[in-house]
C-alpha positions in Angstrom: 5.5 -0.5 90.4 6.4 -3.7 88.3 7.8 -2.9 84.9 6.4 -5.8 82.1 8.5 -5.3 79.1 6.4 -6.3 75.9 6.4 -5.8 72.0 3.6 -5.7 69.6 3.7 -9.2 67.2 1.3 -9.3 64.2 -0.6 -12.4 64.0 0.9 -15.0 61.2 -1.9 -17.8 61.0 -3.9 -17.3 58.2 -6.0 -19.7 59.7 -6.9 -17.2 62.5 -9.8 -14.8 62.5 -7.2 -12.9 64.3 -4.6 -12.7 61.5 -2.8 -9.6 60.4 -4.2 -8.2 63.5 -1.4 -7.0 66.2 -1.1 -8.1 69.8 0.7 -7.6 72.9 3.5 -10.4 73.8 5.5 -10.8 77.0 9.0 -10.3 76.3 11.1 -11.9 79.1 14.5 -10.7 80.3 15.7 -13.9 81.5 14.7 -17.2 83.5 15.7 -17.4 86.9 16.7 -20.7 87.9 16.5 -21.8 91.7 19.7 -20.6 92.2 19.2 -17.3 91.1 16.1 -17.1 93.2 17.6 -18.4 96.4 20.3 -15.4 95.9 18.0 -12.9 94.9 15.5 -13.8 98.0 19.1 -13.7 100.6 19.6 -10.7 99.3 16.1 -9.0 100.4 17.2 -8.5 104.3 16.9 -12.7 104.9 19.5 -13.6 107.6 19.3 -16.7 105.4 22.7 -17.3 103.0 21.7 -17.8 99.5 22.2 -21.8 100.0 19.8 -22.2 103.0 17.9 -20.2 100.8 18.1 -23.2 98.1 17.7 -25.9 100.2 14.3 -24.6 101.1 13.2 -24.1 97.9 14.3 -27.7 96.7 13.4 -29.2 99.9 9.8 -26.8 99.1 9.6 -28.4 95.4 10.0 -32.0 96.4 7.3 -31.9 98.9 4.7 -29.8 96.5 5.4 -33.1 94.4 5.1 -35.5 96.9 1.9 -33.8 97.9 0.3 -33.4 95.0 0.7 -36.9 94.0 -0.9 -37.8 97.5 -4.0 -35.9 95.8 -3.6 -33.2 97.9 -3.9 -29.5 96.6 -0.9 -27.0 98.2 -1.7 -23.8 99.2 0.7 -21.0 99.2 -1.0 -18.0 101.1 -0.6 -14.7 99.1 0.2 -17.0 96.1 -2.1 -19.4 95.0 -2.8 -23.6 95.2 -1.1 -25.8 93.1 -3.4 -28.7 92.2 -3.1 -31.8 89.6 -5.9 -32.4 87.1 -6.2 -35.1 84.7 -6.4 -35.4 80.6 -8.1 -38.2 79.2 -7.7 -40.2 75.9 -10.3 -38.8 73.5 -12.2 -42.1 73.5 -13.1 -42.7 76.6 -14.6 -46.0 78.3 -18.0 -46.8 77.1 -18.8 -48.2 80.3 -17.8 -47.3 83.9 -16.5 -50.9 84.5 -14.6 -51.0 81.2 -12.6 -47.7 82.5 -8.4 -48.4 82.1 -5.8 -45.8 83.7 -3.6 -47.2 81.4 -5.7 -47.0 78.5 -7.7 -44.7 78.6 -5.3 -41.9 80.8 -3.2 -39.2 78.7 -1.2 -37.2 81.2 -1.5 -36.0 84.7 -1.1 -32.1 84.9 0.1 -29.7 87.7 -2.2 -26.6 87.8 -1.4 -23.4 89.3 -4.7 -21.1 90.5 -3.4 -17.1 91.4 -4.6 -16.2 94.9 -7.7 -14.2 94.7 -8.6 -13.1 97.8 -9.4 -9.4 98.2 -6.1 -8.6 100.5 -3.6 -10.8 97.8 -5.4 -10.7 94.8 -2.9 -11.8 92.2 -5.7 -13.4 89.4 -5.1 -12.3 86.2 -7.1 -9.0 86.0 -5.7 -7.7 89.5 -2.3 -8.4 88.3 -2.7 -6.4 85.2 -3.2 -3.3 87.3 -0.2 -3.9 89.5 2.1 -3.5 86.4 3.6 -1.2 84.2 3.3 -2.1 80.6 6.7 -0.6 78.4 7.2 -1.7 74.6 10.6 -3.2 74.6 10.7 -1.1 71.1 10.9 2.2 73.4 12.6 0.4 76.5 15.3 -1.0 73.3 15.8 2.6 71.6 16.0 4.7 75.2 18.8 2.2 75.8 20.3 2.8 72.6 20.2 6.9 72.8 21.3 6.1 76.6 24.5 4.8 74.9 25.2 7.6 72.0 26.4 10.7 72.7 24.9 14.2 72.3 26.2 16.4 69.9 27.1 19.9 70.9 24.0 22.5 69.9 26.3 25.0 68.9 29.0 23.0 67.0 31.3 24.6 69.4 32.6 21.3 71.8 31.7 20.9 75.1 34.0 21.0 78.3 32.5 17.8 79.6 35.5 15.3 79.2 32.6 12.0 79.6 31.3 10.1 82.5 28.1 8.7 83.6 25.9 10.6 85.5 23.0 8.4 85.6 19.3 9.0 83.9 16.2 7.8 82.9 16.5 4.5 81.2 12.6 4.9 79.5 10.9 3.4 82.8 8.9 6.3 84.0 7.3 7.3 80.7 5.2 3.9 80.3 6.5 3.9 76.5 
């Protein structure tokens, strides 16, 4: 099962109905760039060398772009669609004729919709049951005692010269 590492963040806007009130935050490990991708996908039994690997993907990107600003939506089976949608100036055109891209057009977004069908369900309530949820408090103090040694329970030494033998990092409590 996927492991989402998040920690608890109390809520600073006075302004908020919500504030003082504590909440869940995604704590991300890193960001993979394409590169890091196109390796990590060659190295899931692809016969594909991590740079055919990346020429896909940036040959994949381009085109997404190209079609998208062809007004076309891309589908991505077991993913989702990418589509664009539009964000208008707050005073719009008081009449249909008097409507200006230039003037009254604020950006041009790229949209991303999860795949939802039963088989590939990846919306965002079916994805919250495929994961594990682990406070990167725990995950951040099993690392720790990971790393310091036990003391002897009798005060009388051990035999055990060191080494690594291996162990449970926090994963499989959920903590």
């Amino acid at each position: 099962m996927a492991k989402i590492l998040y920690e608890v963040k109390q809520n600073q806007n006075e302004h908020n109905a919500a504030f003082g009130k504590w909440y869940a935050q995604i704590k991300s490990l890193e960001t993979l760039n394409t590169r890091k991708l196109a390796q990590h996908i060659s190295e899931h039994g692809s016969i594909y060398t991590p740079d055919v690997v990346y020429g896909v993907l940036e040959k994949f990107r381009s085109c997404l772009i190209e079609m998208l600003l062809e007004s076309k939506k891309v589908k991505i089976e077991g993913l989702g669609t990418f589509y664009t949608t539009l964000e208008n100036q707050k005073n719009g055109a008081l009449k249909k004729e008097d409507f200006n891209v230039n003037k009254h057009l604020k950006a041009l977004h790229i949209r991303f919709l999860p795949e939802q069908t039963t088989e590939e369900n990846i919306s965002s309530r079916e994805f919250l049951k495929k994961a594990e949820f682990i406070n990167i408090d725990s995950f951040l103090k099993s690392e720790e005692d990971s790393l310091t040694p036990d003391p002897s329970p009798t005060d009388e030494g051990s035999e055990n010269q060191g080494g690594n033998s291996g162990g449970s990092a926090g994963f499989e409590t959920g903590n």
